[in-house]
Backbone as a printed PyTorch tensor [residue, N CA C, xyz], in Angstrom:
tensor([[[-22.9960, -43.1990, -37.9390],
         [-24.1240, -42.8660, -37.1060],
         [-23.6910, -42.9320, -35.6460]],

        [[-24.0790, -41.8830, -34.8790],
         [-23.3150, -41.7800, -33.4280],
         [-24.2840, -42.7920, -32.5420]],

        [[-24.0550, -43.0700, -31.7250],
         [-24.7390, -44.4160, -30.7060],
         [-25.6670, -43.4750, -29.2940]],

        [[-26.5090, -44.0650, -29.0920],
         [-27.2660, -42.7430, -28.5030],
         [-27.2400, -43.4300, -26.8820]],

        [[-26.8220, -42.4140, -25.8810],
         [-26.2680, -42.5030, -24.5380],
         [-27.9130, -43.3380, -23.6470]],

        [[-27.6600, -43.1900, -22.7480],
         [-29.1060, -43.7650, -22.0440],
         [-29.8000, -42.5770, -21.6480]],

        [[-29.6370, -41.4640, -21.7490],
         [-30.4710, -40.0440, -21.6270],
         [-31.2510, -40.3800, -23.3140]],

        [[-30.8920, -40.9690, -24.3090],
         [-31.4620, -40.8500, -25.4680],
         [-31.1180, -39.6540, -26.1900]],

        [[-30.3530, -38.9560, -26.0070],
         [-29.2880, -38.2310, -27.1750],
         [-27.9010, -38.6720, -27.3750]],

        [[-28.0810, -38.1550, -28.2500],
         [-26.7460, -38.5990, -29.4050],
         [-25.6260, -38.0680, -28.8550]],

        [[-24.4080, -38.9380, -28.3590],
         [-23.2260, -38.6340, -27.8670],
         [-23.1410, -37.3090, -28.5780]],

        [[-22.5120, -36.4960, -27.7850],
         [-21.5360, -35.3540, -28.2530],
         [-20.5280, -35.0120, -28.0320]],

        [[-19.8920, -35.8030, -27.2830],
         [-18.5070, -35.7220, -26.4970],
         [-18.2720, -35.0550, -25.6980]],

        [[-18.6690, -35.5610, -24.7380],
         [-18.5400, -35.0350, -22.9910],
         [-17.1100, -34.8660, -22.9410]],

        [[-16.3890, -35.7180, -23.3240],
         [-15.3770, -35.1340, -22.9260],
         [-14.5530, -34.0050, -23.5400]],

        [[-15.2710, -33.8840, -25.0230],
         [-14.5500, -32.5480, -25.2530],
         [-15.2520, -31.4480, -24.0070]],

        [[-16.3130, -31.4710, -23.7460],
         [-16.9880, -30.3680, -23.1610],
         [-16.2470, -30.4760, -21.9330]],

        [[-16.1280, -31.2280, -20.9670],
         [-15.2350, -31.3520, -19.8070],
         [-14.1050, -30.7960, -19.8080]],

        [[-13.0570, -30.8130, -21.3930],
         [-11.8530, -30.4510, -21.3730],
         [-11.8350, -28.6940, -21.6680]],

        [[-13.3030, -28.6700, -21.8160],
         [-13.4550, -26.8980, -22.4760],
         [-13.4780, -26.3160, -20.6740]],

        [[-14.6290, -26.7420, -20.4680],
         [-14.8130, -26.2760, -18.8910],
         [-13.5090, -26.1870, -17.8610]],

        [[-13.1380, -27.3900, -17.5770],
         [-12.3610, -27.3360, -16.7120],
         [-10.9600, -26.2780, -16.5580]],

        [[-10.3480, -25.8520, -17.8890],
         [ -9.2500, -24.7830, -17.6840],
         [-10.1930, -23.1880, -17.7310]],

        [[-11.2200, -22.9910, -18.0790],
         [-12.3330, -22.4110, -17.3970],
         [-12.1760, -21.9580, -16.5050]],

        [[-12.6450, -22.9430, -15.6570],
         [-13.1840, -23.1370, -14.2170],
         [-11.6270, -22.4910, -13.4650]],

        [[-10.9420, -23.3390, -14.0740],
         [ -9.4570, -23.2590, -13.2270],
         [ -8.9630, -21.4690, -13.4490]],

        [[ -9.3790, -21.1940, -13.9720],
         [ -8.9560, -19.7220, -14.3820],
         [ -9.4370, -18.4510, -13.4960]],

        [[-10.9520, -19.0150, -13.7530],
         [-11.8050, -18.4150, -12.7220],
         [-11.3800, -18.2380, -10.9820]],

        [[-10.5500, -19.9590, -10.5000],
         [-10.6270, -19.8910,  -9.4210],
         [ -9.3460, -19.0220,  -9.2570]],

        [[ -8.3410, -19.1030,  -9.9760],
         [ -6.9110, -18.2860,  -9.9040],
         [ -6.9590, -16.9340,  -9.6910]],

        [[ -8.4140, -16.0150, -10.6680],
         [ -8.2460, -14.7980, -10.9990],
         [ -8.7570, -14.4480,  -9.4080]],

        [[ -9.8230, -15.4320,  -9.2300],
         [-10.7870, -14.7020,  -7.6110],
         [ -9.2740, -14.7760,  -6.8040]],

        [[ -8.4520, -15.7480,  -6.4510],
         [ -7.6750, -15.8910,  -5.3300],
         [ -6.6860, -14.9490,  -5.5250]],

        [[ -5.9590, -14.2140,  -7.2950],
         [ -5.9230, -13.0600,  -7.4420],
         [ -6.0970, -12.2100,  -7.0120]],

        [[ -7.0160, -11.4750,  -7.0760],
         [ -8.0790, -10.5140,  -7.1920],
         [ -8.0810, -10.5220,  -5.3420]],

        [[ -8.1700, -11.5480,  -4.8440],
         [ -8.4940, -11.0240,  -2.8790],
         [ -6.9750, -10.5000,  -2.5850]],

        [[ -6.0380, -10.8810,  -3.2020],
         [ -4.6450, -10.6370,  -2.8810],
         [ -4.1520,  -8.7820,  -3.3840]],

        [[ -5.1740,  -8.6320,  -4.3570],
         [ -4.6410,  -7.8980,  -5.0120],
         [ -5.3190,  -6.5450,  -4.7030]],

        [[ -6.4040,  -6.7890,  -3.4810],
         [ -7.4570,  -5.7160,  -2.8950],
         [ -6.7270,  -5.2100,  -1.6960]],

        [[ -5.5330,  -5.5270,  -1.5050],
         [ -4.8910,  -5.3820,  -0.1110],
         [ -3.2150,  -4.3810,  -0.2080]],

        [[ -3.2320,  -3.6700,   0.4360],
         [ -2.0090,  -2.7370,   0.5180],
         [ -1.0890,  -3.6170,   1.0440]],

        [[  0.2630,  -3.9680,   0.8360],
         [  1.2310,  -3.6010,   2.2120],
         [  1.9240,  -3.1310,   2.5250]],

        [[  2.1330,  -2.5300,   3.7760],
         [  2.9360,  -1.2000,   4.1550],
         [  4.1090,  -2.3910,   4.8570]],

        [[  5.3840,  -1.2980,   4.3910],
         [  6.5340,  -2.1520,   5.0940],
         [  7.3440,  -0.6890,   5.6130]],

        [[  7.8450,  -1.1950,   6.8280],
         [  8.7230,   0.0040,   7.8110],
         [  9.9430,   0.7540,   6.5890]],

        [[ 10.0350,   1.7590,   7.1190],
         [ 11.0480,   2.4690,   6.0840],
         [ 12.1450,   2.5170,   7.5610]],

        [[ 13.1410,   1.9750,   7.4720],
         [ 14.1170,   1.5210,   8.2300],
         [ 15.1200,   3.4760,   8.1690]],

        [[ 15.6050,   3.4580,   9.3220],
         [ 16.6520,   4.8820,   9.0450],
         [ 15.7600,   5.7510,   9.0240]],

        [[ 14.6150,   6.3150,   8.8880],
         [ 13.5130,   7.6050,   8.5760],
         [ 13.8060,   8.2210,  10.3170]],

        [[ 13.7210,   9.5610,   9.9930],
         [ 13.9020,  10.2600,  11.5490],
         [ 12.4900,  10.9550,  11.2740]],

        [[ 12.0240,  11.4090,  12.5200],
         [ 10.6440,  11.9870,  12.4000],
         [ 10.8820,  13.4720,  13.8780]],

        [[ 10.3450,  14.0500,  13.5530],
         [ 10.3180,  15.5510,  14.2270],
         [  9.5630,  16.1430,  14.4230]],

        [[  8.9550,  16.2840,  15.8970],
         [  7.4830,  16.8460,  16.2850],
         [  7.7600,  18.4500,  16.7950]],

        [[  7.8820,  19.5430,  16.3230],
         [  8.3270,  20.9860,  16.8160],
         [  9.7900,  20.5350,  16.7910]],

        [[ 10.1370,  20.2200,  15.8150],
         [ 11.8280,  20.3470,  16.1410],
         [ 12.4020,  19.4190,  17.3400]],

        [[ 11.6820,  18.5090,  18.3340],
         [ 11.9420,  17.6970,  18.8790],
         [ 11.6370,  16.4280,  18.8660]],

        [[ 12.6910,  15.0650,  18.4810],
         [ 12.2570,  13.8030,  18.2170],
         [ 11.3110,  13.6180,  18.8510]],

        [[ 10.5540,  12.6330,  17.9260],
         [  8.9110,  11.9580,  18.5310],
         [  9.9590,  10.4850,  19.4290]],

        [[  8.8470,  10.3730,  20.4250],
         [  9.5030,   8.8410,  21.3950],
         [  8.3630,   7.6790,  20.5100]],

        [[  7.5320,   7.5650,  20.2020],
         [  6.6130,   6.3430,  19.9090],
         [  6.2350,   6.4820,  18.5550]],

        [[  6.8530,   5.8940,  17.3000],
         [  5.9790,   6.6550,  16.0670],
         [  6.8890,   5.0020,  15.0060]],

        [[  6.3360,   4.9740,  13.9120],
         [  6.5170,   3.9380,  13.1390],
         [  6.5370,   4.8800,  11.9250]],

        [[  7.2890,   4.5700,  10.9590],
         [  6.9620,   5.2190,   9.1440],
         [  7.0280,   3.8900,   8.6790]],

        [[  6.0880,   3.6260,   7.3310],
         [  6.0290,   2.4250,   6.6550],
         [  5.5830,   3.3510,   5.2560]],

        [[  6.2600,   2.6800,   4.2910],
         [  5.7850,   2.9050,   2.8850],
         [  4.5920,   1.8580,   1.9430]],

        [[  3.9500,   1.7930,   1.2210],
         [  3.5510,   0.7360,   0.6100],
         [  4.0480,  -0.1650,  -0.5770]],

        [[  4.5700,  -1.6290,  -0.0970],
         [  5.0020,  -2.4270,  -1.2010],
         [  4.4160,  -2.6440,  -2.3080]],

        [[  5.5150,  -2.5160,  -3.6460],
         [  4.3720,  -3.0160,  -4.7580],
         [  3.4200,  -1.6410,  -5.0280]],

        [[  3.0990,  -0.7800,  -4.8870],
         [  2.4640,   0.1180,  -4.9400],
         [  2.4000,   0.9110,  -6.1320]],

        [[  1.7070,   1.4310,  -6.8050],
         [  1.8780,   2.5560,  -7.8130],
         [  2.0960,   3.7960,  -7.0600]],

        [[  1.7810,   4.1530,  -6.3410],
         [  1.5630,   5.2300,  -5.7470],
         [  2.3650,   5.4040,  -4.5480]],

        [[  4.1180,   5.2060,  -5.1010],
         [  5.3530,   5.4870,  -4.3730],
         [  5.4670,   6.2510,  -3.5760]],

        [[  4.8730,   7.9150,  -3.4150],
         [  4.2860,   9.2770,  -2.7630],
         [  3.5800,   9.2320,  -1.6310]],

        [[  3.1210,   7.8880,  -1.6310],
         [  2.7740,   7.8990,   0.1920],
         [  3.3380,   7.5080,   0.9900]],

        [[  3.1670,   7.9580,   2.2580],
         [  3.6720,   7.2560,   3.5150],
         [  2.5470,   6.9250,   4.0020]],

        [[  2.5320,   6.1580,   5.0220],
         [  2.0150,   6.2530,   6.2630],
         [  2.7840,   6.2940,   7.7940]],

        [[  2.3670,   7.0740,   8.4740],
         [  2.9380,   7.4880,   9.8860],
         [  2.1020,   7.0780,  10.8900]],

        [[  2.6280,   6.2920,  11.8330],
         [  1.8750,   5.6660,  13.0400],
         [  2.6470,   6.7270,  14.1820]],

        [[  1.9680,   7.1910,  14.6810],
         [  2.3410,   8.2120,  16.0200],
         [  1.3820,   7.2690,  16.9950]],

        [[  1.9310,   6.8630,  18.2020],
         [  0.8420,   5.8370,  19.0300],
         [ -0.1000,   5.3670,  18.5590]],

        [[ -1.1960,   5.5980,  18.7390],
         [ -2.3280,   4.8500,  18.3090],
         [ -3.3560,   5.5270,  17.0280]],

        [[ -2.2010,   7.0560,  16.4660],
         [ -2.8270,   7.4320,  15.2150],
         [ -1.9530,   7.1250,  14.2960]],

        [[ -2.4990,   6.6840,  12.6910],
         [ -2.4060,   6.2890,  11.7290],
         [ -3.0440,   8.0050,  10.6470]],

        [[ -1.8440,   7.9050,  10.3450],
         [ -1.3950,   9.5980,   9.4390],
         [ -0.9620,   9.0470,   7.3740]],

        [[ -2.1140,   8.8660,   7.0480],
         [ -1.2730,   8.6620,   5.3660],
         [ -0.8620,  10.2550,   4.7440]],

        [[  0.3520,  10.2380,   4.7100],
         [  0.7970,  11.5040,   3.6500],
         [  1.0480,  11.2260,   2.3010]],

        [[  0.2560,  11.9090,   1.6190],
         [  0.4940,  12.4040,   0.3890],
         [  0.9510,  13.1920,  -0.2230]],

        [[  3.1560,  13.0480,  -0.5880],
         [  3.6190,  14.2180,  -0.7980],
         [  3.4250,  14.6440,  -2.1560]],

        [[  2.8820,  13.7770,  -3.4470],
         [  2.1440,  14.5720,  -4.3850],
         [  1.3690,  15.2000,  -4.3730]],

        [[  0.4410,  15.3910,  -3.6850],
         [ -1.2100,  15.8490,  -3.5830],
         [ -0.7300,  16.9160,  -1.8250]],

        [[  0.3330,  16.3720,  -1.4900],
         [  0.6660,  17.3350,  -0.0220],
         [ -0.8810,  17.5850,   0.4670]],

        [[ -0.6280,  16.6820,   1.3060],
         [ -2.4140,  15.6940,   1.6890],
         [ -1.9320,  14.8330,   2.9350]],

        [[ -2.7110,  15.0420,   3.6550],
         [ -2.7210,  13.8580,   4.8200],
         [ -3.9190,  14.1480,   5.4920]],

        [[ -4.0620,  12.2150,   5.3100],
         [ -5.3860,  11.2620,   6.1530],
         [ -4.9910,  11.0810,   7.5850]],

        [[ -6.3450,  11.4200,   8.2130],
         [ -5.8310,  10.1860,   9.0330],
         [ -7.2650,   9.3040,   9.3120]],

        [[ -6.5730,   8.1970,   9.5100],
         [ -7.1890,   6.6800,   9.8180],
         [ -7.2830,   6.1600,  10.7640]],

        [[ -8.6880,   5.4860,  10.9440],
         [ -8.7300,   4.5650,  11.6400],
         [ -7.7040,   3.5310,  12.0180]],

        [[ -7.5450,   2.9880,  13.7570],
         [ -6.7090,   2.2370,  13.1770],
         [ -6.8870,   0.5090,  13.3640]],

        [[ -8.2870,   0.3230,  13.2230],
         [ -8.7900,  -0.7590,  13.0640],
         [ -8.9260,  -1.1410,  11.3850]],

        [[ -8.4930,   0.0090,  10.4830],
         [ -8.1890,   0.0280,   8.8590],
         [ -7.0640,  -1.3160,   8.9150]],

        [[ -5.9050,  -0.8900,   9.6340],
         [ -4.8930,  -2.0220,   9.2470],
         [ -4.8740,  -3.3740,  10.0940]],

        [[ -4.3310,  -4.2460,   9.8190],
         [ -4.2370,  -5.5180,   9.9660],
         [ -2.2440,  -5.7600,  10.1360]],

        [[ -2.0960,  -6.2080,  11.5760],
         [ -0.8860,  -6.1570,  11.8470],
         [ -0.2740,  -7.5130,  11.1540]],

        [[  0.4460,  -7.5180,  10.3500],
         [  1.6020,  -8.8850,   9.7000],
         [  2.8860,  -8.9170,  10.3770]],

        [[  3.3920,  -9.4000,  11.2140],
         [  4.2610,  -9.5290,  11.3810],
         [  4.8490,  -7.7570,  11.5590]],

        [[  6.0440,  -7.7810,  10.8220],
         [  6.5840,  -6.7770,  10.8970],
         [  5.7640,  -5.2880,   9.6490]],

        [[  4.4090,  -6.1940,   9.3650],
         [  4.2720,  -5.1380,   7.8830],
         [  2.8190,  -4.8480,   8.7350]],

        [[  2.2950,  -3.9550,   8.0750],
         [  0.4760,  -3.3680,   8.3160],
         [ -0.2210,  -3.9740,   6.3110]],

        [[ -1.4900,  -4.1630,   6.9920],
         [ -2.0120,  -4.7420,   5.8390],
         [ -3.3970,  -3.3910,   5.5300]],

        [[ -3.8210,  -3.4820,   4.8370],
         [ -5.7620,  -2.4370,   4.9030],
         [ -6.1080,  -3.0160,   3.3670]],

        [[ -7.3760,  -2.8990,   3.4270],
         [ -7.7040,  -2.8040,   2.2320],
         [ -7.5370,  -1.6950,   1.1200]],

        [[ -7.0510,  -2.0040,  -0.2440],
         [ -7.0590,  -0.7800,  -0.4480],
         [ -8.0640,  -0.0230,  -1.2290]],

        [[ -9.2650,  -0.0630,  -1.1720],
         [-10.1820,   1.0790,  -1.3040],
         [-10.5880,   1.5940,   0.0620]],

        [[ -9.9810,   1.0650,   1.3410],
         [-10.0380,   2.2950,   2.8200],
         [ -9.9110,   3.1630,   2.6830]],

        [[-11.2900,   4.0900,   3.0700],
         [-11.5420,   5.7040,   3.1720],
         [-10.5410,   5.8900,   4.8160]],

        [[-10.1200,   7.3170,   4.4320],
         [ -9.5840,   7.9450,   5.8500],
         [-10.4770,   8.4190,   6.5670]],

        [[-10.4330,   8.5610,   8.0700],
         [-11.7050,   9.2030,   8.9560],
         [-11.6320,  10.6640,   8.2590]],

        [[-10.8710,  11.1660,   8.4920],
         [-10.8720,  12.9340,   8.0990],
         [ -9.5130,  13.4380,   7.9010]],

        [[ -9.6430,  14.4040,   6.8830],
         [ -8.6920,  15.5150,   6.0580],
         [ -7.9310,  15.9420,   7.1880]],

        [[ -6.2370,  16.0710,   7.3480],
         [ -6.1030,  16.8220,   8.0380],
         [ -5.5800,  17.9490,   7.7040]],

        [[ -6.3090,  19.1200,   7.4740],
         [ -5.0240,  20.5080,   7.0270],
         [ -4.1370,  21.3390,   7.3070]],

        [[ -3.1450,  21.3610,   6.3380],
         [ -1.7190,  21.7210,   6.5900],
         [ -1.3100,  22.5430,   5.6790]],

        [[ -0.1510,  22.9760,   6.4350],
         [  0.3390,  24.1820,   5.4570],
         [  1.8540,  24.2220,   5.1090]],

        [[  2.4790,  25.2950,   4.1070],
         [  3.8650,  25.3040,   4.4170],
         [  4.7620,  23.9510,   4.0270]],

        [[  4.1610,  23.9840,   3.3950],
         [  4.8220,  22.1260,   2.5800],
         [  6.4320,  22.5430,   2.1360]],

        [[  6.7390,  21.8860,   2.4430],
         [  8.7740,  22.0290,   1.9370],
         [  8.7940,  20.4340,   1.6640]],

        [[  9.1850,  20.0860,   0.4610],
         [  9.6830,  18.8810,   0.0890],
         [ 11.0910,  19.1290,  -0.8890]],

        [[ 12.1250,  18.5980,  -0.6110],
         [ 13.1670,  18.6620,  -0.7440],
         [ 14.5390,  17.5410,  -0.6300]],

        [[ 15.3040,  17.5910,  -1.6110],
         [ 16.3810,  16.6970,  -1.6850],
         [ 17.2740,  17.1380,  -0.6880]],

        [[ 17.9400,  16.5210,   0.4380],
         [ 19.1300,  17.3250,   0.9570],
         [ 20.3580,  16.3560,   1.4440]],

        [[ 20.8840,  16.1060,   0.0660],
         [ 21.9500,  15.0360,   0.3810],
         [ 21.6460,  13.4520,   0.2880]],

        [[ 21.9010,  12.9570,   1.4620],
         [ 21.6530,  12.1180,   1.8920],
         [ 20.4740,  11.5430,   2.2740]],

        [[ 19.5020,  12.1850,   2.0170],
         [ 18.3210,  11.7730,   2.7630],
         [ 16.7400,  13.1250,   1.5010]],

        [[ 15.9780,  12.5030,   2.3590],
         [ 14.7860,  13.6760,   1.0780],
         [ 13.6640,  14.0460,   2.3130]],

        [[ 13.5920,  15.6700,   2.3080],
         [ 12.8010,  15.8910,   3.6270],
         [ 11.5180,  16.8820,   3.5290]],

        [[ 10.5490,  15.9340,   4.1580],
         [  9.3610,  16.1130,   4.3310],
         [  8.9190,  17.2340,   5.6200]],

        [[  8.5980,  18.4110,   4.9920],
         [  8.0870,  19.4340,   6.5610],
         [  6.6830,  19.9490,   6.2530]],

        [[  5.8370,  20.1310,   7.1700],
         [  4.5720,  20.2520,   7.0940],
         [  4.3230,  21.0160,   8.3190]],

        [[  3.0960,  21.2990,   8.3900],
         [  2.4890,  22.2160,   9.8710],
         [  1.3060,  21.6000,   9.5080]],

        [[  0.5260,  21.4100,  10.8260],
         [ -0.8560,  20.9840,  10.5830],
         [ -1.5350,  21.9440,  11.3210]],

        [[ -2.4280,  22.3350,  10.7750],
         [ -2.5610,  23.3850,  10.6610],
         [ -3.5380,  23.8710,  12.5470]],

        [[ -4.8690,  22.8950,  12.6070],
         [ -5.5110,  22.9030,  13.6050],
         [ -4.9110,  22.5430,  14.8750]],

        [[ -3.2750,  21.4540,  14.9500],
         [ -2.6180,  21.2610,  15.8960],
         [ -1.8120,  22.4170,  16.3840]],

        [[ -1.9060,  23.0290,  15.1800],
         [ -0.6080,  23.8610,  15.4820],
         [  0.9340,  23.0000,  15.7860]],

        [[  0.7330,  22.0020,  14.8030],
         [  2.0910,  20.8490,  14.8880],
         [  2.7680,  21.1750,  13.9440]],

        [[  4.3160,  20.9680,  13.9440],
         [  5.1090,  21.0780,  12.8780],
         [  5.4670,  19.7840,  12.9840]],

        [[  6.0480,  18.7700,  11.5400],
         [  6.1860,  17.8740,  11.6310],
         [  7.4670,  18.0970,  10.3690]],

        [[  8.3110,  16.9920,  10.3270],
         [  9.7670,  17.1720,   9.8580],
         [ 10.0120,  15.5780,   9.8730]],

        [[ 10.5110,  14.9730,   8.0480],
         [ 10.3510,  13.5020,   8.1450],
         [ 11.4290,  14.1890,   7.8120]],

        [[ 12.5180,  12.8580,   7.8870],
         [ 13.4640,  12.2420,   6.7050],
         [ 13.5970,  11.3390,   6.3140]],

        [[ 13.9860,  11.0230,   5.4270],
         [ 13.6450,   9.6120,   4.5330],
         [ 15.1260,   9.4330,   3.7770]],

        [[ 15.4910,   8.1090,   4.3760],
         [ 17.2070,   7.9430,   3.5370],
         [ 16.7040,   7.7350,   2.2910]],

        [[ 18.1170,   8.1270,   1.3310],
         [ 18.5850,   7.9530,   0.2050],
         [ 19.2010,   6.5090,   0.0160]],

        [[ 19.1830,   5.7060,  -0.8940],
         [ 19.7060,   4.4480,  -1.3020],
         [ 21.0440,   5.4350,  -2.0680]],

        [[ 22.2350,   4.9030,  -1.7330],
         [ 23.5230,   5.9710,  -2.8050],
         [ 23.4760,   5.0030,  -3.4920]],

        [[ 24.0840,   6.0320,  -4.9210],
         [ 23.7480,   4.9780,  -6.3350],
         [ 24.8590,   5.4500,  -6.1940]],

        [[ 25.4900,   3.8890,  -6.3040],
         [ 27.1780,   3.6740,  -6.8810],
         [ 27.3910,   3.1480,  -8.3650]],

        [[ 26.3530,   3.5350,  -8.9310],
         [ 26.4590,   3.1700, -10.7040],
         [ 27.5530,   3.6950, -11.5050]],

        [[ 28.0570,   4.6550, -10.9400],
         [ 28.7910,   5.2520, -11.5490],
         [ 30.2470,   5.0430, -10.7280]],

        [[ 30.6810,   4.6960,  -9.8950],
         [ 31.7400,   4.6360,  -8.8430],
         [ 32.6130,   3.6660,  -9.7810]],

        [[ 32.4150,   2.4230, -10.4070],
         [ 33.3730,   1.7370, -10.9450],
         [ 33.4940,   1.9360, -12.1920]],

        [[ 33.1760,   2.8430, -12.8700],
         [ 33.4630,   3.0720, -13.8970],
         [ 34.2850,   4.6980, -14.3550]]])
């Protein structure tokens, strides 16, 4: 016969129930602190990238890719104080606000369900391997801008010692 607590019910074992809850609880708090980490882009500089405004180097401009990302196909391009996401699958580019990102150190942060202010359209898409490097050319269309990335190649020496 179980011994009855001072509430006047019959033990049931609090402490099993405590031991149910608590890795629970603990799970819960992991997935939320998860989950805020996991709402956030980060863009890191693509080191070596040359950029080309009419065939003449840009003076003020940043390229960053996004870490961790599924969606390897974007860039983003900082030209002064505009923020340009290209999309060379979809051959698409945003541009953004640039109160979207959050400066880290050397990386840009945004959330990532951030809408872009507006479409920008372009034409004349050339995407292409050329050697050493993989190159991005575009025209936009309302600037009447031509724009010309390059983006180094990592050389795969997989095959060199063998």
């Amino acid at each position: 016969m179980r011994k009855r607590t001072e509430t006047g019910k019959a033990g049931t074992g609090t402490r099993n129930g405590l031991a149910r809850v608590a890795p629970a609880a603990l799970l819960l708090v992991l997935a939320a602190s998860s989950a805020r980490t996991a709402d956030k882009v980060t863009w890191k500089r693509v080191a070596d990238a040359m950029l080309k405004i009419d065939n003449r180097p840009a003076k003020v401009w940043s390229l960053y890719h996004a870490e961790k990302d599924k969606k390897d196909h974007r860039l983003l391009l900082q030209i002064g104080t505009r923020y340009l996401m290209i999309d060379t699958k979809l051959r698409f580019i945003t541009e953004y606000d640039p109160a979207t990102f959050e400066k880290k150190g050397e990386a840009y942060e945004m959330e990532r369900e951030a809408k872009g202010v507006k479409a920008i359209a372009t034409d004349d898409w050339v995407l292409r391997d050329v050697g050493t490097s993989y190159l991005i050319h575009t025209q936009l269309k309302e600037e009447g801008r031509v724009l010309e990335i390059q983006l180094p190649k990592m050389p795969d020496f997989r095959n060199v010692l063998w």
